[in-house]
C-alpha positions in Angstrom: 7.7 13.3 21.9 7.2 9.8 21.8 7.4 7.4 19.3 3.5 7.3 18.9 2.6 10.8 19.3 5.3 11.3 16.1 3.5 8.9 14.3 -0.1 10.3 14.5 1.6 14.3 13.5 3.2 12.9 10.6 -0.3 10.9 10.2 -1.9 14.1 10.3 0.0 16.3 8.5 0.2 14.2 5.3 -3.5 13.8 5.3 -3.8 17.9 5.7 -1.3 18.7 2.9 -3.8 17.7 0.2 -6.7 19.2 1.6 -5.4 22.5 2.1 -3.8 22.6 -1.1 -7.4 21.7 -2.9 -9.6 24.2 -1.1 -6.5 26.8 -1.8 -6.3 28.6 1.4 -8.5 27.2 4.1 -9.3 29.4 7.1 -7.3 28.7 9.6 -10.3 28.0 12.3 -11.8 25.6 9.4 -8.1 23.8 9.3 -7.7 23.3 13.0 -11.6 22.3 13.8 -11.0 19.7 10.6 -7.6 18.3 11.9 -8.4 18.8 15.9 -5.6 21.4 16.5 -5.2 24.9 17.9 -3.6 27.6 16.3 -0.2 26.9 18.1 0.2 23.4 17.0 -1.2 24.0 13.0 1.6 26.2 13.0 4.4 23.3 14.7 2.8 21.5 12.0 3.3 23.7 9.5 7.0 24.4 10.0 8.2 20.4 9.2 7.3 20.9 5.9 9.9 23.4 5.5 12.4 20.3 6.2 10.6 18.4 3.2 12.3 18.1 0.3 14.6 16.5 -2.2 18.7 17.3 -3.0 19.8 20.1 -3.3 17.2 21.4 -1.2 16.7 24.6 -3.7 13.6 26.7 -3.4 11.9 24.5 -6.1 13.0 21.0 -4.3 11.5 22.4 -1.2 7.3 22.3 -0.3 5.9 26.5 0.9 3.7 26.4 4.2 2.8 29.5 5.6 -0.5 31.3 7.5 -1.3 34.9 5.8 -4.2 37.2 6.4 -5.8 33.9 8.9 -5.6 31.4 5.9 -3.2 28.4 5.7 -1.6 28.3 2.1 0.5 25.2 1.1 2.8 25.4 -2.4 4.2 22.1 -3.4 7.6 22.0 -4.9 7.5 21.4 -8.5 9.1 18.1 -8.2 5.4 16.8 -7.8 4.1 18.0 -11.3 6.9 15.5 -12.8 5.1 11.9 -13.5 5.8 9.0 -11.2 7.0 5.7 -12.5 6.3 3.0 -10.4 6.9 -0.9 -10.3 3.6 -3.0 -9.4 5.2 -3.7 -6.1 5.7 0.3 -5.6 2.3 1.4 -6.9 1.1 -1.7 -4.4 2.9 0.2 -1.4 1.4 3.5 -2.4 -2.5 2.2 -2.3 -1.4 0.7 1.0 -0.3 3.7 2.7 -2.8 6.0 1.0 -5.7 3.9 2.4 -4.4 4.0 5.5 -4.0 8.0 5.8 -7.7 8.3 4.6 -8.5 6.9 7.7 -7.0 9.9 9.3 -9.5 12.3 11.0 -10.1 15.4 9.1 -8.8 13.5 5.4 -10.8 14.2 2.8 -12.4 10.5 1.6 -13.6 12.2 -2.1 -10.3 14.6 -2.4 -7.4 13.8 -4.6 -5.5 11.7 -2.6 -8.9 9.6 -2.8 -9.2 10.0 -6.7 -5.3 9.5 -6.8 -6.0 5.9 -4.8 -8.9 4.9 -7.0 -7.1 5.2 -10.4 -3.6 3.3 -9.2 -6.5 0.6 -7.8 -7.8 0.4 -11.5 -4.3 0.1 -13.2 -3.0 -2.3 -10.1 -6.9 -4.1 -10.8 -7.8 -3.9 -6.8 -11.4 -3.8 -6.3 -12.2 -0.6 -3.8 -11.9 -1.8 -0.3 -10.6 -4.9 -1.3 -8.3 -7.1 1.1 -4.6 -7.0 0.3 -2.6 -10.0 1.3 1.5 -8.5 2.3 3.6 -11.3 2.0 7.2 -11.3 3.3 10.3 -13.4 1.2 10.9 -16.9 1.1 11.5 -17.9 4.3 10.3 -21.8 5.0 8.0 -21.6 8.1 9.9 -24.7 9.9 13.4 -22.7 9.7 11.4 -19.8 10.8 10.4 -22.0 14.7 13.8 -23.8 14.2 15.5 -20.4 14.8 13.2 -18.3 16.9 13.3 -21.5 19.4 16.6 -21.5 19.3 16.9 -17.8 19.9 14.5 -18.2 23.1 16.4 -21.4 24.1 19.8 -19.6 23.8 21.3 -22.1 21.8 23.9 -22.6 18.9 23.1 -23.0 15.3 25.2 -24.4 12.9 24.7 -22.8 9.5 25.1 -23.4 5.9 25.1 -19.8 4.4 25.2 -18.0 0.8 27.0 -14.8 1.5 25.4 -12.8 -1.6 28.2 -10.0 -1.3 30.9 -12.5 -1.1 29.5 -14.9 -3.5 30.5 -17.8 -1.1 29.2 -20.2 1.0 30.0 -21.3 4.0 29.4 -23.1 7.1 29.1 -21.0 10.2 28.2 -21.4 14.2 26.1 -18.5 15.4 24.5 -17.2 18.9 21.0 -16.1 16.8 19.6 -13.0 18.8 16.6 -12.2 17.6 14.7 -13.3 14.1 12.8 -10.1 12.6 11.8 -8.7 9.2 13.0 -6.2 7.4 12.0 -4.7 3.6 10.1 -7.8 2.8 12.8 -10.3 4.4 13.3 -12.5 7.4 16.9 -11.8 8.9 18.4 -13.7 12.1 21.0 -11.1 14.1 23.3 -13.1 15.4 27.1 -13.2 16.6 29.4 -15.3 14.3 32.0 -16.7 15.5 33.7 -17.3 12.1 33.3 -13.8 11.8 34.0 -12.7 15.3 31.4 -10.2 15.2 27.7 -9.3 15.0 25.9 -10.0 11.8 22.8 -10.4 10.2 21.9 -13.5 7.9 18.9 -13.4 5.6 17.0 -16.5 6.0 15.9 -17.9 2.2 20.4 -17.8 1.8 20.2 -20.6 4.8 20.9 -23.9 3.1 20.5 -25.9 6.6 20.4 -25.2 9.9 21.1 -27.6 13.3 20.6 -26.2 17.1 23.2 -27.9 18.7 23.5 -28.5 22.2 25.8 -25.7 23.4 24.1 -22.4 24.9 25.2 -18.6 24.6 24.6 -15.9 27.4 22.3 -13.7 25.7 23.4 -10.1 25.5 21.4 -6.8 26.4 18.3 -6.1 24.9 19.1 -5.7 21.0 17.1 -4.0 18.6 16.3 -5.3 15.0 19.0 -3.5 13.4 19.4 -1.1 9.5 19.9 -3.8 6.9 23.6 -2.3 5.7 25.8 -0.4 7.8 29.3 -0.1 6.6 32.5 -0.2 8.4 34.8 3.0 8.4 37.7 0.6 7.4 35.5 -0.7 4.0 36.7 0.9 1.1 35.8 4.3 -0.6 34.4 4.2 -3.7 33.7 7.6 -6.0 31.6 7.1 -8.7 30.3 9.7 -11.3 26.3 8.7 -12.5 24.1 9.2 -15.0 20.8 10.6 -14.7 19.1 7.0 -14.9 21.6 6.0 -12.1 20.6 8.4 -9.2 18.8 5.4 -7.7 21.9 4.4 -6.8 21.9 7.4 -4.2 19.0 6.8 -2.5 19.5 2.9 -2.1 22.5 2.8 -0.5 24.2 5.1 2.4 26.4 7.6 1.1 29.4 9.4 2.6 29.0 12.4 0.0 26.7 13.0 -2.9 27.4 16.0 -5.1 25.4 17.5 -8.0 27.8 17.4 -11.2 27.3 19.0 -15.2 24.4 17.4 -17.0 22.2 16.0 -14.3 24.9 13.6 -13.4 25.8 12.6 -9.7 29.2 12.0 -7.8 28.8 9.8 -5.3 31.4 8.7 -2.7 30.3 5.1 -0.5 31.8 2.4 1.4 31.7 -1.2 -0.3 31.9 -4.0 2.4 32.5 -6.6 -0.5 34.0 -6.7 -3.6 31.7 -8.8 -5.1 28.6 -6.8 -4.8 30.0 -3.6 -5.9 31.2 -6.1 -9.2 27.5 -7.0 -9.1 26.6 -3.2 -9.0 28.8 -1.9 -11.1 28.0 -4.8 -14.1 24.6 -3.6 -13.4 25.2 0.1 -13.9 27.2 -0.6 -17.1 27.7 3.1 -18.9 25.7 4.8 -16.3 28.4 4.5 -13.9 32.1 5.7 -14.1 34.4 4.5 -11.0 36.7 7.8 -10.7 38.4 6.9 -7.4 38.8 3.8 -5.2 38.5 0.0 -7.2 38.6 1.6 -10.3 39.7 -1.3 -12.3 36.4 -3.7 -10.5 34.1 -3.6 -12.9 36.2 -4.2 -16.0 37.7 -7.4 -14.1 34.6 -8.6 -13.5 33.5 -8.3 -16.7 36.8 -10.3 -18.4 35.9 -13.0 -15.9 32.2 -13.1 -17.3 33.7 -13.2 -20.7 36.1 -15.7 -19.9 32.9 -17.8 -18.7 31.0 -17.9 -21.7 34.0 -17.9 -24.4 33.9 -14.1 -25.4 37.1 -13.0 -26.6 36.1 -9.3 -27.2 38.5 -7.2 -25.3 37.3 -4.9 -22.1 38.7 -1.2 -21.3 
């Protein structure tokens, strides 16, 4: 299936989930005239939402579809009766992405997805139909042409760069590859030849840049690539978190996430640099315990910080 055809099921099927569920059975002729399916391909349809769900994928983490007695009948899990709690920049997403599936043939422009819209628009105070402007990080447009000409040209840049994880900077020659955005951000993927090795620098953490004269042979197609992909050399780190840390989970790639007593997580990942998971764990505070791997991190960090600023109180 390509990558378009995908798109417009998944499209689809999140616009018919709400309907369905509101009218509480729909026939299934009604369903597929609506949504512009045959029988066959309601029911393809129909059997992806058996793979939607949250950990630990129990019955009530998991959303019911089935077709009985030539209705369609859709249970959500009861994850969705729990209220949301969402940042401006979240609820801002939301209205986005729900205005776009009402434009979905077959959605329902009065249903609840609608009503849903209309009260986050009230809270987020967005006029109905009004024009939202998406604007990606700090990125100043002249560094933006310096690099993509450079990248077209095939030519050096020197860099002056803030590595955020190793709380450094640095100056560094790279072969910039392509310049794209990613989660709000303007990255350049480049090879570094401090580095000796592909990487991707964000481009408000570039201090200066200067094309130089020399050129690079440009490799194979590349595509824009995930923002962090650890190394299987990096470090393990286990920690054990607190309700109010689960985030943690879902933010960053995890090698193994288990359920523990109390609603608590243990959570095994790969830290790159020291000085983010300081950054994270300093962050976490209580919420997270390091029970394998830099266990003693966050309690250095934390003498150093009270070094800093004079504190003599002792850290455990």
């Amino acid at each position: 299936m390509s990558r378009s055809r995908a798109d417009q099921r998944l499209a689809r099927l999140l616009a018919m989930v709400p309907w369905v569920v509101t009218n509480e059975g729909p026939p299934v002729e009604e369903v597929c005239r609506r949504f512009g399916l045959n029988e066959r391909e309601l029911a393809d349809d129909l059997q992806l939402l058996y793979l939607c769900g949250l950990w630990p994928y129990s019955p009530d983490m998991l959303i019911e579809a089935d077709i009985a007695d030539g209705r369609v009948w859709i249970r959500y899990a009861e994850y969705f009766s729990r209220p949301l709690r969402l940042t401006a920049a979240e609820a801002l997403g939301l209205l986005a992405a729900g205005a776009a599936l009402l434009a979905v043939p077959g959605a329902d422009p009065h249903g609840p997805l609608a009503r849903g819209l209309e009260k986050i628009a009230g809270v987020l105070g967005v006029a109905p139909g009004e024009a939202v402007e998406v604007e990606l990080g700090p990125a100043e447009p002249a560094l933006l042409d310096q690099l993509r000409q450079a990248v077209a040209d095939c030519r050096q840049v020197e860099i002056d760069y803030y590595a955020h994880g190793r709380d450094a900077r640095a100056t560094r020659v790279i072969d910039p590859w392509i310049v794209y955005s990613n989660a709000g951000q303007w990255y350049v993927l480049a090879w570094c030849g401090s580095s000796e090795g592909e990487r991707s620098f964000r481009l408000d953490r570039i201090r200066s840049a200067v094309v130089l004269e020399t050129t690079f042979a440009p490799p194979k197609r590349r595509a824009a690539p995930a923002l962090y992909s650890p190394r299987p050399e990096d470090p393990l780190i286990e920690l054990e978190l607190a309700p109010s840390a689960r985030w943690v989970s879902e933010q960053y790639p995890m090698e193994r996430v288990e359920e523990a007593d109390g609603g608590r997580l243990r959570v095994a990942f790969r830290a790159s640099e020291r000085a983010w998971l300081e950054r994270l764990l300093l962050s976490l505070g209580p919420d997270a315990e390091v029970t394998a791997g830099e266990v003693g991190v966050a309690a250095d960090a934390a003498r150093r910080l009270l070094r800093r600023y004079g504190e003599g109180a002792p850290v455990s």
